[in-house]
C-alpha positions as CSV (number, residue, x, y, z in Angstrom):
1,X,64.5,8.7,-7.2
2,X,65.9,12.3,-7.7
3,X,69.7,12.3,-7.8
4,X,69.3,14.6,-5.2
5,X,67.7,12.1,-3.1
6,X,70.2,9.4,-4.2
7,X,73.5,11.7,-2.8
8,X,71.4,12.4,0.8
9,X,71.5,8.8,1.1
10,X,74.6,7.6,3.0
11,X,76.8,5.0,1.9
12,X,75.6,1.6,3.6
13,X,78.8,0.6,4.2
14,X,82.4,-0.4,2.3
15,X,82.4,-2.7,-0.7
16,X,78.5,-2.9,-1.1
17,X,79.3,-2.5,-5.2
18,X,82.6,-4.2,-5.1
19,X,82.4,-7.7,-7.1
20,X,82.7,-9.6,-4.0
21,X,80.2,-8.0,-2.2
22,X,77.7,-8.9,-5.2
23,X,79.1,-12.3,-5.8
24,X,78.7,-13.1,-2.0
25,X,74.9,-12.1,-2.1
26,X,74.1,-13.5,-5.2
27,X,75.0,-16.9,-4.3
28,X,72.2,-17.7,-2.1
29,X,70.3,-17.7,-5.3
30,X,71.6,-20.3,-6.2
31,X,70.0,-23.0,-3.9
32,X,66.8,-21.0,-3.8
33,X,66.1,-21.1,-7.4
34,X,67.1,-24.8,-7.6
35,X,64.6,-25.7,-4.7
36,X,61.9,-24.3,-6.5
37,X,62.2,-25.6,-9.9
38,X,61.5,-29.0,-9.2
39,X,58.8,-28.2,-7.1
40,X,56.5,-26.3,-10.1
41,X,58.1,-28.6,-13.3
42,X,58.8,-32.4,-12.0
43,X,56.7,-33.1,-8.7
44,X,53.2,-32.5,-11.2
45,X,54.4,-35.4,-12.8
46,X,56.4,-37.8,-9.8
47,X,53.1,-37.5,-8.1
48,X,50.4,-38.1,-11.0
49,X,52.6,-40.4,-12.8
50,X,55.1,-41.4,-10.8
51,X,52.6,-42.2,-7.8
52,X,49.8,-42.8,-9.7
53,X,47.6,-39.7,-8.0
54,X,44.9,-38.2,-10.3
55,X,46.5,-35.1,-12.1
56,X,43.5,-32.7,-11.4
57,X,44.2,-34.4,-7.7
58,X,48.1,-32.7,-7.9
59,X,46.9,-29.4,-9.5
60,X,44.3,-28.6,-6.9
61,X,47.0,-30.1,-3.6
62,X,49.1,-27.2,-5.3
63,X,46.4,-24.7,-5.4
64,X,45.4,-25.6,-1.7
65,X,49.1,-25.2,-0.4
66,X,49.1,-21.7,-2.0
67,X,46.0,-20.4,-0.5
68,X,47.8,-21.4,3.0
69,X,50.3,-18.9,1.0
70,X,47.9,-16.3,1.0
71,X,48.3,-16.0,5.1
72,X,51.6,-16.7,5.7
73,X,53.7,-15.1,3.3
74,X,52.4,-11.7,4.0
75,X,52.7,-12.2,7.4
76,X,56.1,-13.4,7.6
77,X,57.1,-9.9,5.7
78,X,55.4,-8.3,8.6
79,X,57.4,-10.0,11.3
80,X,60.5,-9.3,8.8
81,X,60.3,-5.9,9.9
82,X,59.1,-6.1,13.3
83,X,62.5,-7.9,13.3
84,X,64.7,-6.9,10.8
85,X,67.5,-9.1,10.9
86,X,67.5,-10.4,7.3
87,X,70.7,-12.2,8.1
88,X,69.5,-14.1,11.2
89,X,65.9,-15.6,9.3
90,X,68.0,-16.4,6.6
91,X,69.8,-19.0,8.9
92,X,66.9,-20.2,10.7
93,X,64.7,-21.1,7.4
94,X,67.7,-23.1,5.5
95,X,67.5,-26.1,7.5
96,X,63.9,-26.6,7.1
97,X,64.2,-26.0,3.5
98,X,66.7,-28.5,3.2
99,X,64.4,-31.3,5.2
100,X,61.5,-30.8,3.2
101,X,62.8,-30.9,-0.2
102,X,64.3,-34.1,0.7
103,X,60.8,-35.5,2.2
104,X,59.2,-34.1,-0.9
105,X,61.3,-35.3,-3.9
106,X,62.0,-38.5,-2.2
107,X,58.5,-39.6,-0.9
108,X,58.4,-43.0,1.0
109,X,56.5,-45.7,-1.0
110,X,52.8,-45.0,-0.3
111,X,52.2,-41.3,0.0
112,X,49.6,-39.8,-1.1
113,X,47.7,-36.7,-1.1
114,X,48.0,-35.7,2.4
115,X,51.5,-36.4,2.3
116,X,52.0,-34.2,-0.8
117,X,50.5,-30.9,0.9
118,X,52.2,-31.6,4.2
119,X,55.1,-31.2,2.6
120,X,54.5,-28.7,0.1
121,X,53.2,-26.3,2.9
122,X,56.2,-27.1,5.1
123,X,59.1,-26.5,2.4
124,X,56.9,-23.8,1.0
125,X,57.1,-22.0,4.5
126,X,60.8,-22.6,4.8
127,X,61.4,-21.3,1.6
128,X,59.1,-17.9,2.2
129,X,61.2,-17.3,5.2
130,X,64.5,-17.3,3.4
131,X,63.7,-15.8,0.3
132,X,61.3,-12.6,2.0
133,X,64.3,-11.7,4.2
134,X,67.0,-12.1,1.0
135,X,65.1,-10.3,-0.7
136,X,64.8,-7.3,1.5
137,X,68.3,-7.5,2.4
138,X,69.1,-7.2,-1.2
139,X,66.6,-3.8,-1.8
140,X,67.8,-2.4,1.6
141,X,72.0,-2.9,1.3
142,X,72.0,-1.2,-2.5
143,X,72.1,2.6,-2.3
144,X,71.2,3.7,-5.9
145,X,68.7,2.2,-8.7
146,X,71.6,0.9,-10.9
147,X,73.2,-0.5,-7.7
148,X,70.1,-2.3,-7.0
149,X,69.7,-3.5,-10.6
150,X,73.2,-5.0,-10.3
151,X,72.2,-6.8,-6.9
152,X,69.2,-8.3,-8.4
153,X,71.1,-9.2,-11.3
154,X,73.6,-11.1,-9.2
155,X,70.7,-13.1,-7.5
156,X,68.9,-13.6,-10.5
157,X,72.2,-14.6,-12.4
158,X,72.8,-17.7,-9.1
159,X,69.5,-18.1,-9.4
160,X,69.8,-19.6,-12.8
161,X,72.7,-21.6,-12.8
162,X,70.2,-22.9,-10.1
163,X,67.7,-24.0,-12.0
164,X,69.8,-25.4,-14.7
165,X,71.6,-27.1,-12.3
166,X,67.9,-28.7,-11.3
167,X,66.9,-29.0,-14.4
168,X,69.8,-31.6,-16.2
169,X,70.6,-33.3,-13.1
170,X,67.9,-35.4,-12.7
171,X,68.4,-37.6,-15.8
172,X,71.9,-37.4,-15.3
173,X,71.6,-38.5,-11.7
174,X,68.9,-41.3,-12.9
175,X,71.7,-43.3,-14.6
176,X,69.3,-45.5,-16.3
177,X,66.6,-45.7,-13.4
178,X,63.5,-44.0,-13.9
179,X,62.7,-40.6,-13.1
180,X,61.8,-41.0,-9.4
181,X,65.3,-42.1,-8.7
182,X,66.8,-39.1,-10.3
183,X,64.6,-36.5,-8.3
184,X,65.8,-38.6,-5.3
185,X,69.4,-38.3,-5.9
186,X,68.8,-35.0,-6.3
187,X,66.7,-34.2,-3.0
188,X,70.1,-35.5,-1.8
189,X,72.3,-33.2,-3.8
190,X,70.4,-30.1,-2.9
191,X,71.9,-30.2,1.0
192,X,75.1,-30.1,0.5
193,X,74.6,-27.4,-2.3
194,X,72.3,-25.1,0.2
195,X,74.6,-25.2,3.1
196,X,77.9,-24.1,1.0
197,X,76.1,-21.2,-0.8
198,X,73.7,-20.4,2.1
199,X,77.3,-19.8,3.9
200,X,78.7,-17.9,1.5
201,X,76.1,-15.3,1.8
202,X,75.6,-15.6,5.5
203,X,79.2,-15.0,5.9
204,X,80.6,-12.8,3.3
205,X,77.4,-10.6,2.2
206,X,78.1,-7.1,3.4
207,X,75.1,-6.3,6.0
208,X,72.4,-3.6,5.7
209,X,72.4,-0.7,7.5
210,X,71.4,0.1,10.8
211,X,68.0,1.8,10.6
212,X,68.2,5.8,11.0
213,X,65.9,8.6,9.6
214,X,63.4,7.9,6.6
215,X,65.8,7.8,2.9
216,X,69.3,6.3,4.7
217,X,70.2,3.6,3.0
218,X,67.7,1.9,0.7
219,X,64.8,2.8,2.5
220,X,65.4,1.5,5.8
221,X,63.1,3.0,8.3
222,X,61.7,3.1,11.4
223,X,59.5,0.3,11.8
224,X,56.6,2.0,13.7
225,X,54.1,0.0,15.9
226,X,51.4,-0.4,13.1
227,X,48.4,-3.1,13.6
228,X,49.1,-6.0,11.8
229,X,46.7,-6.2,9.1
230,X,46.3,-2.4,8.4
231,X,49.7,-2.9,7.9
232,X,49.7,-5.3,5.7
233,X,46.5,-3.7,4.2
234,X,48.5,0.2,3.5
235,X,51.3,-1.9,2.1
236,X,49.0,-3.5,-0.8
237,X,47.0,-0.4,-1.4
238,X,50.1,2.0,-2.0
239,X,49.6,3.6,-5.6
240,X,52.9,2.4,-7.0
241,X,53.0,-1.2,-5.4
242,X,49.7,-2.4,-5.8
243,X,49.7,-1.6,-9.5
244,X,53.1,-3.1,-9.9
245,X,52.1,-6.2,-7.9
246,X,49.4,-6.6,-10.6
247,X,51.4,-6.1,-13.5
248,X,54.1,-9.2,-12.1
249,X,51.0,-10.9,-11.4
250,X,49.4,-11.2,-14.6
251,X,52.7,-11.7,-16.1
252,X,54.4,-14.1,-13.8
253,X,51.0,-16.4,-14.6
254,X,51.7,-16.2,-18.2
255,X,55.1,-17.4,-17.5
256,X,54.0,-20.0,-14.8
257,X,51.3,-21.6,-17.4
258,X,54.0,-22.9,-19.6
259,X,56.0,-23.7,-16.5
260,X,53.4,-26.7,-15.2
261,X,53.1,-28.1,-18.3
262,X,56.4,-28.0,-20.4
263,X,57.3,-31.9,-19.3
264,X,53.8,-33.0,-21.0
265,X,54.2,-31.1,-24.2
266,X,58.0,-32.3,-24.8
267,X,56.6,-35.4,-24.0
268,X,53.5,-35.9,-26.0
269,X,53.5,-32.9,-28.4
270,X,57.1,-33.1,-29.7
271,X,57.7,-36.9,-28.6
272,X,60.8,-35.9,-27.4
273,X,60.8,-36.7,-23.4
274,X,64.5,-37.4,-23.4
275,X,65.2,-34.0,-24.7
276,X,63.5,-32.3,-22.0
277,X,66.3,-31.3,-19.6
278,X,68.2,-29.9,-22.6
279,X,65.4,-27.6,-23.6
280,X,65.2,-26.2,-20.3
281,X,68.8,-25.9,-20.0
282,X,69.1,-24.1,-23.1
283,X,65.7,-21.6,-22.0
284,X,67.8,-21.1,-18.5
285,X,71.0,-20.1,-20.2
286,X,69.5,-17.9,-23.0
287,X,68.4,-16.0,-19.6
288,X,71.3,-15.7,-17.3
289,X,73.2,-14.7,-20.8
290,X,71.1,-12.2,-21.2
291,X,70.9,-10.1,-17.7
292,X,74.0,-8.0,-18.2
293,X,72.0,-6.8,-21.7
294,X,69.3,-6.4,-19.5
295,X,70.9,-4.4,-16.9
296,X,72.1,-1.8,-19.7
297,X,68.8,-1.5,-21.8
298,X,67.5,0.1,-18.6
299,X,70.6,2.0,-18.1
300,X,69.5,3.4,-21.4
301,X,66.2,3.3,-21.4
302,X,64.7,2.8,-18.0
303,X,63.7,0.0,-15.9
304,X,60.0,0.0,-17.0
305,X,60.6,0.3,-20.9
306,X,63.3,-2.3,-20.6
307,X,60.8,-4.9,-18.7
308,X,58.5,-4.1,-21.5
309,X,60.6,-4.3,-24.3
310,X,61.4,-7.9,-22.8
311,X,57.6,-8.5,-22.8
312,X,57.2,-8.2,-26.2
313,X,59.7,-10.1,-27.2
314,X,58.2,-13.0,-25.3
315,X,55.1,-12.2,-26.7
316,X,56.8,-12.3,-30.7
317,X,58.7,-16.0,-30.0
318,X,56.2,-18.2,-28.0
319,X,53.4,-17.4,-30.1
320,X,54.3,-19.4,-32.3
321,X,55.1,-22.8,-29.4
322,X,51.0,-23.8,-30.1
323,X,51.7,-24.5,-33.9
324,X,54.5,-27.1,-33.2
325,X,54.0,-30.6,-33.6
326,X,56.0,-34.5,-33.3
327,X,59.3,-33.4,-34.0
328,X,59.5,-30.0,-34.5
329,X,62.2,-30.4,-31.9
330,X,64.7,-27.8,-33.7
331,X,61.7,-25.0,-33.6
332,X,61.4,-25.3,-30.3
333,X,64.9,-25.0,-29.2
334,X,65.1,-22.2,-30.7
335,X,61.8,-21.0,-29.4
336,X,63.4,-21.7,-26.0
337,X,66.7,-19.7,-26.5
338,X,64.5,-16.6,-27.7
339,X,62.0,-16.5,-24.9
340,X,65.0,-17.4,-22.6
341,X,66.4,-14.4,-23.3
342,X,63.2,-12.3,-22.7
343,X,62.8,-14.0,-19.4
344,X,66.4,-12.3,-18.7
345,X,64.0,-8.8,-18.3
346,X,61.2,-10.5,-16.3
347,X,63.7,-11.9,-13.4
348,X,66.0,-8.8,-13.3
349,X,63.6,-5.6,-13.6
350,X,60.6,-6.6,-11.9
351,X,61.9,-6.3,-8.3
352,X,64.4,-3.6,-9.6
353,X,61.5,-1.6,-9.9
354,X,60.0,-3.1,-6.4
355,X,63.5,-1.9,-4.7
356,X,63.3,1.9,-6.2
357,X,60.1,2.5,-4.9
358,X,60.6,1.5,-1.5
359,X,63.6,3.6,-1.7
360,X,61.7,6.2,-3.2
361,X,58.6,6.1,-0.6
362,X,61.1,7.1,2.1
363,X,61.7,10.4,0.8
364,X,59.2,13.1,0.8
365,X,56.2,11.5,1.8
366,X,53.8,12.0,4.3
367,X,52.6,9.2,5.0
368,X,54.4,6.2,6.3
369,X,57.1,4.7,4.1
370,X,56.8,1.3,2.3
371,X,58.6,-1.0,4.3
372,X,60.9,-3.6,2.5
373,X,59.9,-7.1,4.2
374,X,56.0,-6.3,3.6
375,X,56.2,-5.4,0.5
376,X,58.5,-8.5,-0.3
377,X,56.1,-10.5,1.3
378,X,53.1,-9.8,-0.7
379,X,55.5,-10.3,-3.8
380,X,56.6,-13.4,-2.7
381,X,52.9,-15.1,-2.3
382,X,52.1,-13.4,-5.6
383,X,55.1,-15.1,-7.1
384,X,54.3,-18.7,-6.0
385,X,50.5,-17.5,-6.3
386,X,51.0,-17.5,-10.1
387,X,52.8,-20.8,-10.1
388,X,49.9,-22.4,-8.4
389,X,47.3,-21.2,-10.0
390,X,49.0,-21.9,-13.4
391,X,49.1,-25.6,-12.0
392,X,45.7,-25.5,-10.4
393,X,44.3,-23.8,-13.6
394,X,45.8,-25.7,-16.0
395,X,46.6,-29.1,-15.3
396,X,42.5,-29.6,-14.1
397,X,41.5,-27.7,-17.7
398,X,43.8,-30.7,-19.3
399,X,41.7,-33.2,-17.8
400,X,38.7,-31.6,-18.3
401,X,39.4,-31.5,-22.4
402,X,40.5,-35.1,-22.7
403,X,44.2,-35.0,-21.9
404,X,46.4,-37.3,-19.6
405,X,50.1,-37.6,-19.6
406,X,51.2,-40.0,-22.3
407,X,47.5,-39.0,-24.1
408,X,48.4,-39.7,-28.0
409,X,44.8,-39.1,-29.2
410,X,45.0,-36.0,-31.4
411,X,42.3,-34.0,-30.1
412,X,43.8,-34.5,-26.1
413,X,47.4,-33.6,-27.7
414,X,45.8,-30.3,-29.5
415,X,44.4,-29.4,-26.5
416,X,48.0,-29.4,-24.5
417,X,49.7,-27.4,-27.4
418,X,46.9,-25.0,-27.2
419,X,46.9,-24.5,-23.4
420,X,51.1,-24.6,-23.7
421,X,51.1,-22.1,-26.0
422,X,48.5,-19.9,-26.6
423,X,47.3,-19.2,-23.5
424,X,50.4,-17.4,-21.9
425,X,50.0,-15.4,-25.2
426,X,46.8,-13.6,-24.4
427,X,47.8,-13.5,-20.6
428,X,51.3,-11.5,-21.4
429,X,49.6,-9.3,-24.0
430,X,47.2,-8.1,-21.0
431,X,50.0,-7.5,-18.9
432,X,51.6,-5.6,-21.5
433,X,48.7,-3.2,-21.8
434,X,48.3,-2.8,-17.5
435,X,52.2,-2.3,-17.9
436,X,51.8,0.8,-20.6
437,X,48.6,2.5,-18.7
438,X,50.1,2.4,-15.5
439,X,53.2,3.3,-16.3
440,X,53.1,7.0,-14.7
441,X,52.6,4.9,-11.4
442,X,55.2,2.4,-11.1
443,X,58.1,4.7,-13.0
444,X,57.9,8.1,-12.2
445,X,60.1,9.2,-14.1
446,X,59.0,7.3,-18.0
447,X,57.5,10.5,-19.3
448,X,53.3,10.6,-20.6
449,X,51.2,12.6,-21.8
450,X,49.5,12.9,-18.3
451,X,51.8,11.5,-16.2
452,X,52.2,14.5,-14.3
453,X,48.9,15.0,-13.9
454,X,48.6,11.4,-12.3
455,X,51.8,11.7,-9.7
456,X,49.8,14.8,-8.4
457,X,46.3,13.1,-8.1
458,X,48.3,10.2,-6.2
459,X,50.4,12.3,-3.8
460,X,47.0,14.3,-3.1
461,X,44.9,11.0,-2.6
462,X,47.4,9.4,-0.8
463,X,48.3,12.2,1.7
């Protein structure tokens, strides 16, 4: 966005870069990102070994419940701007989040499969609604890239503290018991933890401004009476986005891989299943550390380089996660602080660069503008996409080469390192590459060779 464009833009109202005014959004990240940890890391595992449910069973109820993804998410972006009251969907998702996460971590004593995807679907809807519209607000209340950065940061920062929060608690909560009991104490813990921060926001976050001309605000527009799914359909094909939703794609799967399986490879590669919550505490930490860094290597540098610069690194430190073996315990911890830090880039940039070009798509185009629900829509499918398909990919692919949790046969636990650790390897290095070709696309402003050339042929294709 020009600077130009930047100073048209009016204010969206007082205090929206004030600390408090960032704190107060933020902390609906918090509960957020603690729901969804548990849900991609420990249910796998309460439900194949806990329950006794075949894993390739588990992996393919999580695929299933993300293909229901593939209709629902999108749509609910599109009523998020037929109705753009981010506020007011915020409030009417929470309690059904906080319902099914209970039902799900705390299964009654005989549920199976059915009961599994039921729920998934159901907390996986509640969650969509919440996080779409938060996510929008956040994109649509900031008036200026760094601004936006900042907001982000502040969600992605809660967000953390989140997931480490999710990710101690339940052997802490266990107090001896097994792990079941721990994820059920902590089903309970989650309630009172989503209604105090969900408050917070709903209460104290400053509100987005009322919609006016195309470029007030963050790109707050006119919603205009466009069919559903062409809609939806102009939304994914947009230069810019669509190429950006592929490059968080093929790097949020990279990510997600590791995700799915990390509980199975403490386990049974390092033999250290008690040091599990600590590993991902310290990989969580080594991220929310990092995002102020973050947030001023792309001051310096720009949003794109940064993200790519934090790619790299990634690629550098878990590369080397495949060759570990029983008790390399010290290796990995660092492994984890390292690529924790990289992930710092992934969580903070990536819709950075989503908020920028829906405020830049409202200025000087002909045609319609991106708007910000739809296009936080199709993000958010792609981002539970990629943690389904990681489980749905993965966790049958274990099976198929011999491997089932608590598996000590070498060949079954060389198969687990290799799907750990190598895979996400060649999966990052290919977003890497679709990162630096498109890079004219999704950035503007990153000079190329021919990046000129290629804003042109858009604007001319597109018009």
């Amino acid at each position: 966005m020009s600077a130009a464009a930047t100073s048209a833009s009016p204010d969206p109202g007082p205090g929206t870069d004030s600390r408090q005014a960032l704190l107060a959004y933020g902390a609906l990240g918090l509960p957020l990102a603690f729901a969804a940890l548990p849900i991609y890391v420990h249910v796998p595992r309460l439900y194949a070994e806990g329950l006794g449910l075949p894993l390739a069973l588990v992996g393919a109820v999580l695929l299933a419940a993300r293909i229901v993804d593939a209709f629902t998410d999108p749509l609910i972006g599109w009523a998020n701007d037929r109705l753009p009251r981010r506020r007011l969907w915020v409030a009417l998702a929470l309690p059904g989040l906080g319902a099914g996460m209970l039902g799900l971590l705390a299964p009654p004593a005989g549920a199976g499969l059915g009961w599994l995807f039921l729920l998934l679907v159901g907390v996986s809807l509640a969650w969509s609604v919440a996080t779409i519209a938060y996510n929008a607000w956040g994109a649509e209340v900031a008036h200026t890239p760094l601004l936006r950065t900042r907001y982000v940061a502040s969600r992605e920062a809660f967000g953390l503290g989140g997931v480490v929060l999710a990710a101690a608690l339940p052997a802490v909560l266990a107090l001896g018991a097994d792990e079941a009991t721990g994820l059920a104490r902590l089903a309970w813990l989650f309630l009172p933890l989503l209604a105090g921060f969900g408050l917070w926001t709903l209460w104290r976050a400053p509100a987005v401004p009322s919609a006016g001309l195309a470029g007030q605000g963050a790109g707050r527009v006119p919603v205009r009476a466009t069919p559903l799914w062409s809609g939806l359909r102009a939304t994914v094909r947009d230069a810019g986005f669509g190429r950006l939703l592929a490059v968080f794609a093929a790097n949020g799967i990279a990510a997600a891989i590791p995700s799915a399986t990390v509980l199975f490879f403490v386990a049974d590669v390092l033999g250290a299943e008690r040091l599990a919550g600590l590993f991902l505490v310290l990989y969580f930490v080594a991220a929310a550390a990092s995002l102020p860094l973050w947030v001023r290597v792309s001051q310096r540098i720009g949003k794109l380089r940064a993200w790519l610069a934090g790619m790299v690194l990634a690629v550098a430190v878990f590369a080397w996660a495949g060759l570990l073996g029983d008790g390399d315990v010290f290796a990995y911890a660092l492994i984890c602080v390292l690529s924790g830090l990289a992930l710092g880039a992934d969580l903070s940039l990536p819709p950075s660069l989503l908020a920028d070009l829906v405020a830049r798509s409202a200025t000087g185009r002909a045609q319609p503008p991106l708007q910000a629900g739809a296009c936080f829509g199709w993000w958010n499918f792609v981002t539970k996409a990629n943690l389904a398909l990681a489980a749905g990919l993965a966790l049958p692919l274990l099976a198929l080469l011999g491997y089932a949790p608590g598996a000590r046969e070498p060949a079954a636990v060389t198969a687990l390192a290799a799907v750990y650790g190598f895979v996400p390897v060649v999966l990052k290095l290919g977003a890497i590459v679709l990162l630096w070709r498109w890079r004219a696309w999704i950035e503007p402003d990153v000079p190329s060779a021919d990046g000129l050339r290629k804003a042109t042929v858009c604007e001319g294709v597109q018009s």
